[in-house]
Structure formats: structure tokens, C-alpha cells
BABAVEX-646639 format. One record per atom (N, C-alpha, C, O): x, y, z. Coordinates in pm, whole numbers, plus 50000, padded with zeros to 5 digits. Layout:
REM residues N
XYZ...
REM end
This chain:
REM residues 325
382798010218848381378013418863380618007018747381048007718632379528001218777378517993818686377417999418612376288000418659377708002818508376388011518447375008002318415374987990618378374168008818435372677995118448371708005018322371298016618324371617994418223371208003618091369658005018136369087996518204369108016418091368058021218133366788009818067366878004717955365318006618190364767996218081364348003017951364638014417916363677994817891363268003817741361808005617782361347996417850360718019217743360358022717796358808014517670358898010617553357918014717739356628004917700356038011417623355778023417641355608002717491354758014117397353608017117399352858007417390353148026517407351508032317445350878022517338351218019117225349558018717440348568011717369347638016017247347208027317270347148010917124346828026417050345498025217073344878015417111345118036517044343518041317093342938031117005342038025317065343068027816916341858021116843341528004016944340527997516975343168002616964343147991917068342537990517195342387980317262342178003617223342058002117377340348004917382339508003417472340268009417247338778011217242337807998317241336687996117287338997988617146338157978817131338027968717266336947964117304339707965217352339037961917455338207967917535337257961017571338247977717571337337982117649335887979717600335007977617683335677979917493334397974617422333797960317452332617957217467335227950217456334967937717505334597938117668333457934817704335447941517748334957942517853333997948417943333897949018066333277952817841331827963217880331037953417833329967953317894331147942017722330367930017668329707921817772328617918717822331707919417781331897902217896330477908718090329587904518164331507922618057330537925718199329117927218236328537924718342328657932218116326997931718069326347920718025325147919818049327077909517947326307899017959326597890918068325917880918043327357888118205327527882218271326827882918378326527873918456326407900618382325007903818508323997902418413322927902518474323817901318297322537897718255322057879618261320977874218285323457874318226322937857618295322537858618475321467854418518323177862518527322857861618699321437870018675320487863518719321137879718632319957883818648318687872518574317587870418624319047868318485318027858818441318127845618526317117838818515318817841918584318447832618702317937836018787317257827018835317887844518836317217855118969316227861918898316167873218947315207860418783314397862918699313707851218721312657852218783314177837318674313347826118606313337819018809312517809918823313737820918877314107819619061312307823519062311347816019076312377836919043311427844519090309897839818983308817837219036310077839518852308827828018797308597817518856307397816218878309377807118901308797795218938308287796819099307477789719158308997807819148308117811619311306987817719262306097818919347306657822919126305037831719120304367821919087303447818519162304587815318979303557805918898303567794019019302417789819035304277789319085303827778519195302727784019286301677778219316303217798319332302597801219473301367804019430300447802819511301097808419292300047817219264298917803919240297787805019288299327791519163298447777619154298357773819300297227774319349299217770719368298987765719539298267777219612297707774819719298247788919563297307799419667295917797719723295517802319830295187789919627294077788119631293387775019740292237773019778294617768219764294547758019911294877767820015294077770820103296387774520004296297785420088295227791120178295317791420301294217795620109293617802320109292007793120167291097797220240292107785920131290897774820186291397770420281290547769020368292667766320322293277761220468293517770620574293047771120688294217776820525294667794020645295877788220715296547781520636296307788420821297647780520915297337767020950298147759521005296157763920919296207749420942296757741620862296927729720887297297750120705297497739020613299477737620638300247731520563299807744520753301167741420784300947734020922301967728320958300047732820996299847731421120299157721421103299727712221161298197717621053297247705821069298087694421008299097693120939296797683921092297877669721040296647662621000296867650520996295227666120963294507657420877294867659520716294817671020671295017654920679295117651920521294007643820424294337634620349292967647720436291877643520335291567650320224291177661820242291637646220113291057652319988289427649419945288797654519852289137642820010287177639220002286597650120114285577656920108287527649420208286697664020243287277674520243287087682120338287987677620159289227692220121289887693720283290097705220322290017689020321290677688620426292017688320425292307676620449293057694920411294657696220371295457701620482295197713420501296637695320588297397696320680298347690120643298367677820644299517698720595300487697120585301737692520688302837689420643301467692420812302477691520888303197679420867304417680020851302497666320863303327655820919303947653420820304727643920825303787663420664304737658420562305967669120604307067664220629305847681020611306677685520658307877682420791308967687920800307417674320868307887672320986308517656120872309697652920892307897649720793308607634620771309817641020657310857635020631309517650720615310957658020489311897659320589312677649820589312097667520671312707670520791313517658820835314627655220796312657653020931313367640821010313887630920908314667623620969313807626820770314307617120659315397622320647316407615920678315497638320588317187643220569317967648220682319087653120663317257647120838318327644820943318617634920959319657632921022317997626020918318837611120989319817606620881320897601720911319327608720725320457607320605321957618520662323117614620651321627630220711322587637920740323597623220858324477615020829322867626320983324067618921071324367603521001325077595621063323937600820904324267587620886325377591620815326457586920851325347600520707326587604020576327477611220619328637607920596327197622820693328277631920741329297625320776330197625720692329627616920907330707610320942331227599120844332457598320847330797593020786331007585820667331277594020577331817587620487331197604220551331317611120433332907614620428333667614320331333227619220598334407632020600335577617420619336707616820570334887606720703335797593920723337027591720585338257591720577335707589620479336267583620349336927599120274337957596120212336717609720266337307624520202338817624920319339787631020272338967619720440340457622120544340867612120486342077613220464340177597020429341057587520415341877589520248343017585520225341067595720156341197595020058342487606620083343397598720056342857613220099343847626120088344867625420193346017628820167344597621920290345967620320414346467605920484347377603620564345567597920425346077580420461345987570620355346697560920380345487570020269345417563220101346327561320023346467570219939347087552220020348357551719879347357555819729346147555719704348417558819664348157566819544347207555019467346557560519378347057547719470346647534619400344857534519430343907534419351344967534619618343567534219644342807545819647341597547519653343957554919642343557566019659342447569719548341257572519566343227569019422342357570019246340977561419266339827565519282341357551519261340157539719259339037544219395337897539919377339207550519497337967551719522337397567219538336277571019573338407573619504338047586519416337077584619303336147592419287337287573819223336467567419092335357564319154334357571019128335297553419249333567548319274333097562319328332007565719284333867573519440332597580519477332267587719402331317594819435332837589719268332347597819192331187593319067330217599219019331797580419045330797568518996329157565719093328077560519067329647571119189328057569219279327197579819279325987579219299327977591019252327087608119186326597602719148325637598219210326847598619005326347599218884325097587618845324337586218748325317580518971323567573918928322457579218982322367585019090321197576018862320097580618902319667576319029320007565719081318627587819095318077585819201316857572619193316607565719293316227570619069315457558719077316047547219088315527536219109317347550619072318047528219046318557528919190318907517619226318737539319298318377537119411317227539019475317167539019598316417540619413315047537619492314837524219451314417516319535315027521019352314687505219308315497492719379315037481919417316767497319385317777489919497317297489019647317297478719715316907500819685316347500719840315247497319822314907493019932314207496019738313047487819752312977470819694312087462719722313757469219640313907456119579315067447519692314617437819753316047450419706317107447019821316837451719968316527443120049316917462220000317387468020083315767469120173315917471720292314707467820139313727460920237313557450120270313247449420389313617439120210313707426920223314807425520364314147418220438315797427920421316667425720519316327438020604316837434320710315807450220630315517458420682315007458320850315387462020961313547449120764312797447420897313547439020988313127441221102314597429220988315167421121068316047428221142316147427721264316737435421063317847441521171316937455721258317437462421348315687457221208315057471421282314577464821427314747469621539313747449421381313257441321511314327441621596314067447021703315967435921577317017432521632317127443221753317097441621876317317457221653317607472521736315907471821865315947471021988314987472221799313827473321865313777467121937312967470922022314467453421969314777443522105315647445122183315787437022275316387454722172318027456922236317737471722288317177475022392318307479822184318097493822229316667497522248316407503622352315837495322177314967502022213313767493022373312537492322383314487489722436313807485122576314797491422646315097488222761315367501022578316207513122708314597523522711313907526022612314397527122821313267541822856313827549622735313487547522619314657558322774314967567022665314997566822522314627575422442315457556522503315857550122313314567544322265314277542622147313657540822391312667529822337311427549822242310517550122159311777555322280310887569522210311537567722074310577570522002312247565722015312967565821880313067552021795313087551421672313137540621889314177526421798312597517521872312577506121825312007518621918310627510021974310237503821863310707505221750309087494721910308057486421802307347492721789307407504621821306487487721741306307474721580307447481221502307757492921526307917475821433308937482521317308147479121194307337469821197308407487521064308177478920924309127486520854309407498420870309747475720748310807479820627310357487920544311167491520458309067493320537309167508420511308977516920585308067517020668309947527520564309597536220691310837545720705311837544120634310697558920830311727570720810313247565020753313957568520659313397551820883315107551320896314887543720764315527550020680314457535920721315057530820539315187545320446316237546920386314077556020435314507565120379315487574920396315927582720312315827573420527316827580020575318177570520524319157577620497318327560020512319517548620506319767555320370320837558320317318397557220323318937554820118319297572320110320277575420043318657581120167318967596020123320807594120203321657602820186320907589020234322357589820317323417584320239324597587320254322827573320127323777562120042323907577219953324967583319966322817583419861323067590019796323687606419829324267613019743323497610219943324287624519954325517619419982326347625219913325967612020046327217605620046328227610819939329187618219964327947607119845329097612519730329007627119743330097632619761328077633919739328377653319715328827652819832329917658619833328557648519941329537653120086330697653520062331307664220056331427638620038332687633719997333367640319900334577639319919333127645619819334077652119680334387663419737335537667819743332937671119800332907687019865334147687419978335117694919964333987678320090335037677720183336317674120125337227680920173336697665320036337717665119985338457673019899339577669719860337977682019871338017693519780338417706919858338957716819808338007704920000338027717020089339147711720177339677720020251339567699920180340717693420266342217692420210343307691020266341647694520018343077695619903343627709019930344767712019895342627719420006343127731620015344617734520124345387744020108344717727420197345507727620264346797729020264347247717720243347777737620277348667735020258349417724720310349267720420425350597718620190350947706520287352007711720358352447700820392352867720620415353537728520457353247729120604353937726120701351677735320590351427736320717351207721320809350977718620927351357715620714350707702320869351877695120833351607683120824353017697520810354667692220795355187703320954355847700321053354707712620922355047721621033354457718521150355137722821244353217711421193352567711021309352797691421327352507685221429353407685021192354437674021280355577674521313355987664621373356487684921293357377684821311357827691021464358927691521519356517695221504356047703521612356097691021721356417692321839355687677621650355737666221756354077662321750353667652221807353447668721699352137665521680351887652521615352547647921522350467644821698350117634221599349367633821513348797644721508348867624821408348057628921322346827632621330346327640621251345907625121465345047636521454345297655321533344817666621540346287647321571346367668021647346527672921540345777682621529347517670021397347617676121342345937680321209345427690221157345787669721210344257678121163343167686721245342327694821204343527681221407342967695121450343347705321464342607714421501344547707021439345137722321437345177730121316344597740721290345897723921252346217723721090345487723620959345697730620860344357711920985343297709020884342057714020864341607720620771341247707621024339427715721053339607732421063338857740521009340537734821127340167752721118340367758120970339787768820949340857754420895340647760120763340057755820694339947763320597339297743220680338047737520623336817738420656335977733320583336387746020788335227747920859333947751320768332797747020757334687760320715333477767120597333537758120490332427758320437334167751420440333617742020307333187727320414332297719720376333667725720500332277713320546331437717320594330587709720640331327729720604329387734720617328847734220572327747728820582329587742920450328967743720321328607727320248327567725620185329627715820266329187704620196327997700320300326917696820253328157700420416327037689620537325387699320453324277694120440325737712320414324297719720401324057719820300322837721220291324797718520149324467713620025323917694020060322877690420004324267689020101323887671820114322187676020194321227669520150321897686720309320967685320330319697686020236318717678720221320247701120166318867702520096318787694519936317827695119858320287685819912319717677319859318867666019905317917662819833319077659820008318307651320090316567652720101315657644520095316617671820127315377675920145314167673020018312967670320017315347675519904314187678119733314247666119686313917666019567314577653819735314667640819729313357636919655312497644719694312887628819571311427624119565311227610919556310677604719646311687605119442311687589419368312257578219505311757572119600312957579319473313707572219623312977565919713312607554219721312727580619821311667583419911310867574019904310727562919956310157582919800308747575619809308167561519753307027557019739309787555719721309607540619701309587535119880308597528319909310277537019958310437531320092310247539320186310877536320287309517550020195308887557520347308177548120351308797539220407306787543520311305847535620369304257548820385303307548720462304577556920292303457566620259302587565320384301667558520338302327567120496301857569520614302157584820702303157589820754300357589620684300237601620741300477601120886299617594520945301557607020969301687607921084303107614921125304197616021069302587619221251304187628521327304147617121447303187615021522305237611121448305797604721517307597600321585308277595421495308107601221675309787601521682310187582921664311337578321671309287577121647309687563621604310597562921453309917565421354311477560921438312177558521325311847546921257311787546221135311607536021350311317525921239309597524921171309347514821104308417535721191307007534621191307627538921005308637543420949306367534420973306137546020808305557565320810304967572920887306047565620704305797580920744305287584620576304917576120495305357597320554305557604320405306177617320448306087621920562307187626120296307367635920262306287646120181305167645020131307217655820196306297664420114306427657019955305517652619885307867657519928307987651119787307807638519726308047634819611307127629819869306997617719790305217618619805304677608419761304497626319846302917629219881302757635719722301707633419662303567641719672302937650919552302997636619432302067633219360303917632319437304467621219323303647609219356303597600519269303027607119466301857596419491300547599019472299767589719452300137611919476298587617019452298507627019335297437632219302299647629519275299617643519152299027635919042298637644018959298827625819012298117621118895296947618018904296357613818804296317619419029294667617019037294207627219081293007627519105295057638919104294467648119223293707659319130293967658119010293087666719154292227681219045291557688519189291147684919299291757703119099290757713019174291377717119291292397722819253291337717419393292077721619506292677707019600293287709519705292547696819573293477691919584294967692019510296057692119568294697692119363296027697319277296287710819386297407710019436295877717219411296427731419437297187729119569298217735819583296847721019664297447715019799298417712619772299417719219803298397697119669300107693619630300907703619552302117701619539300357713919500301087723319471301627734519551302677740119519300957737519649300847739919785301997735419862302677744119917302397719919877303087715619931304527716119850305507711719910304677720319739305897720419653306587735019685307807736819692305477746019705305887758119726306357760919861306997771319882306127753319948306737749920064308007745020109308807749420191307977732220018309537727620026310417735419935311617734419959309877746619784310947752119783311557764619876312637770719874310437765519952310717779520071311567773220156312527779720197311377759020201312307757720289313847754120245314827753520319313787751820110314907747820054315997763220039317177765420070314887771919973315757786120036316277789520122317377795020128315317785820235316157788020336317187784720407317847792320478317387772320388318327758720409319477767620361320457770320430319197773720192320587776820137320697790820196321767795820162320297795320239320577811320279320647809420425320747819020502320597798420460321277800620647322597789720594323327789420693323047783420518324497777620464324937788220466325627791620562324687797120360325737810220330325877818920425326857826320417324817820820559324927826620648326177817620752327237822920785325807804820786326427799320844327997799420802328767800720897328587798220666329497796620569330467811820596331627814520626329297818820569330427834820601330657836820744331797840120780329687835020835330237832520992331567820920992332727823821021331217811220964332447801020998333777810320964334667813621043333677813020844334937821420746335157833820844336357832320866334847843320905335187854720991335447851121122335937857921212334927835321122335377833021304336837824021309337527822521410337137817721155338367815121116339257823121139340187821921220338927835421040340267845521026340697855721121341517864821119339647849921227339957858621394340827851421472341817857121517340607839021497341257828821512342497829521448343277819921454
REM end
């Protein structure tokens, strides 16, 4: 028979010890809701002090200044729509341009890439974060108009003399305009898509998609079985972080929209944003015109809220319709 020596028994912590952590951890815990509360403090200043300077267009416009589409400052005349409607349609079309490009290059980088290419273009997309948004506005206005209008005529001769396509890809075209701002907000969300999806695709176990080839599966069955259902919620979450970066866009923009007031589904016409209207008239503007373009800032950050609070809505749905599944 095997005698099993008893363990040795743990020495009580001493009070002076336990006082003091506990002291620390009443610290760490109190200053940690006091940082989250001062962001959700200084959140709530820049929604007063904006809304409270833009109130005063508010208030001279009524619903027309979300609804109307004249925009005159000689006769206080302020309609915000068609900037709202050109923010909009610029970071949907950057969306479908990057999204699939985005998740293309994040599947290639992690499940088809030798280790070699893999690093190196891990490096450029991360090298492409990190430049400023003006040296691509300066690139797409210095390069990237100059060849624009040719290939927009090309599309506008082809597709767009289909009935249907001709509402979107039609003439006149000019190289400034939605789809160039849309081309360049798409070069730049590109990288936060890409790191985000790749980051949510490292999660994977490699276990499981060894198990669903061994199953006889091919490689894409095996990322549809194996891969998208457990990444659902972090490529939401990345496609809806790239939007409302797209959305608060300014410099860029408003080098190549083509600053033209209008709601139109032509992609290749000129248009403006909200953020490239404030950064084109905020240095001449006073009095209730300042208060318009301020007006129009308190707008796009409302919609930018919202953007992020239907992600997290969308994000925790994806995540509960996963783990039912």
C-alpha cells in the first residue's frame, strides 16, 4: 500500500498584505471607470459645444436644413442634403471597392502566402496605414485624375449605354467626382479592413479546418464551414470601422469630389461632402454661415454614432446568431 504524504497546507495571507492589495485594486478599479468616464465626459463636450454653435442655423433652417438642397450663404439659405447624400454614396462605393479587396488580400495573407510573402505584404499593408491622408489626396489629385476621365469615358461608352447602368456609369463624366473619391477613400480604408480581417481570420483554430480537410473538403468549403462562421463578427466589425472611417474622411475628398452641389446616382458627375464643404468654406464663412458648417459637422458626428452603435448592434447579433449555429 502507497502512502501519499499529505500536501503542505498554504500560509494565510497576512492582513497587512491583503489590506494593501485590496487597496490596489480599489485604485486600479476606480481609476479605470474614471478614464472611461472622462471619455464619455469629453464625447459629451464636443456634442454640446458643436451643437450648441451649429444651433443657431438649426434654428434659422428648421428640416429643411437636412432636407433642402439649396445651399447659399448670400441668402442664408442652408440645405444640407446633397452633402449628406454625397458623404454617404463616397463611403459606399469606397466600401464595395475595399471590402472584397480587403478580405481577398487578409485570406491570401494567412491561408495561401509562403512565409516570405506572407511578412512583406503584411509590411506594405501596414506601411499604407500609416500614411497621411493628404499625400493621398495629393496622389489622387496630382496622378490619379489625370488618367481618370479616360477610363470613366471608356465605362460611360460601354456600360453605361445599358438602360439600367446608363442611371449610374452615364455621361458627361469629369475626373473629379463621387467614383474618384470613392477610388481614393477605398485605397485608404483598405489597410484597417485588411489587418482587422486578418486578425479575426488568425483566430481560427488551425485544428479546425485540418478537421474539415480531412473531412474531404476543399479549400474554399473549408473556409465556408470552418473560417466565415467564426469571423462573422470581426468582418462586420472591420467592413463598419472602414465605413465610418470613409465617412469622417476630409483632405482627400475634398481634393477630388469636384465640390459640386447636387443629389445625383451618376458616379462619374462632381459632387461634395459634408467634410469636404466645411474645409472649403470654413475660412471665409462668419455669422450663421459659420454656424451651418458647424451645423454640418454636428451631423456627421451624429451619423458617425450611429454607424458605430448599429456595428456593435450588428457585431453582438452576428456573435449570438454564431453561437446558435
Amino acid at each position: 500500500m502507497t502512502l501519499v504524504a499529505p500536501a503542505p497546507e498554504s500560509e494565510p495571507i497576512p492582513v497587512a498584505r491583503r489590506s494593501v492589495v485590496g487597496g490596489v485594486d480599489r485604485w486600479f478599479r476606480r481609476s479605470t471607470l474614471a478614464a472611461g468616464l472622462l471619455v464619455l465626459a469629453i464625447l459629451a463636450l464636443i456634442a454640446y459645444s458643436t451643437a450648441a454653435h451649429g444651433w443657431p442655423a438649426f434654428r434659422h433652417s428648421g428640416l429643411s436644413f437636412f432636407f433642402g438642397h439649396t445651399w447659399d450663404p448670400n441668402l442664408d439659405k442652408f440645405g444640407a442634403f446633397d452633402f449628406i447624400y454625397g458623404t454617404l454614396l463616397t463611403a459606399f462605393l469606397g466600401l464595395v471597392i475595399a471590402v472584397p479587396m480587403s478580405v481577398g488580400i487578409a485570406l491570401f495573407t494567412t491561408e495561401l502566402a509562403p512565409n516570405r510573402v506572407r511578412i512583406f505584404v503584411t509590411y506594405v499593408i501596414d506601411l499604407l496605414a500609416a500614411i497621411p491622408s493628404v499625400v493621398y489626396g495629393l496622389w489622387a489629385f496630382i496622378v490619379l485624375s489625370q488618367h481618370a476621365k479616360t477610363v470613366y469615358q471608356a465605362i460611360a461608352d460601354t456600360i453605361g449605354k445599358i438602360p439600367v447602368l446608363s442611371r449610374f456609369f452615364g455621361g458627361p463624366v469629369s475626373s473629379f467626382s463621387f467614383m474618384t473619391a470613392g477610388l481614393i477613400l477605398a485605397v485608404m480604408i483598405t489597410p484597417i479592413i485588411t489587418v482587422l480581417t486578418r486578425e479575426s481570420l488568425l483566430t481560427v483554430s488551425q485544428d479546425d479546418k485540418n478537421a474539415a480537410i480531412a473531412m474531404g473538403a476543399t479549400r474554399w468549403e473549408t473556409l465556408r464551414v470552418a473560417v466565415f462562421p467564426r469571423v462573422r463578427s470581426g468582418l462586420v466589425g472591420a467592413v463598419m470601422l472602414g465605413l465610418g472611417r470613409a465617412m469622417g474622411e476630409t483632405i482627400a475628398v475634398a481634393y477630388v469630389i469636384g465640390s459640386s452641389h447636387q443629389t445625383t446616382t451618376q458616379v462619374f458627375h462632381p459632387g461634395d461632402t459634408m467634410a469636404s464643404v466645411i474645409v472649403h468654406e470654413f475660412g471665409e464663412a462668419a455669422d450663421l454661415h459659420k454656424s451651418a458648417l458647424i451645423g454640418l459637422g454636428v451631423v456627421l458626428f451624429a451619423i458617425t454614432i450611429i454607424v458605430n452603435v448599429t456595428a456593435r448592434y450588428i457585431v453582438a447579433r452576428t456573435e449570438r446568431f454564431g453561437a446558435a449555429g
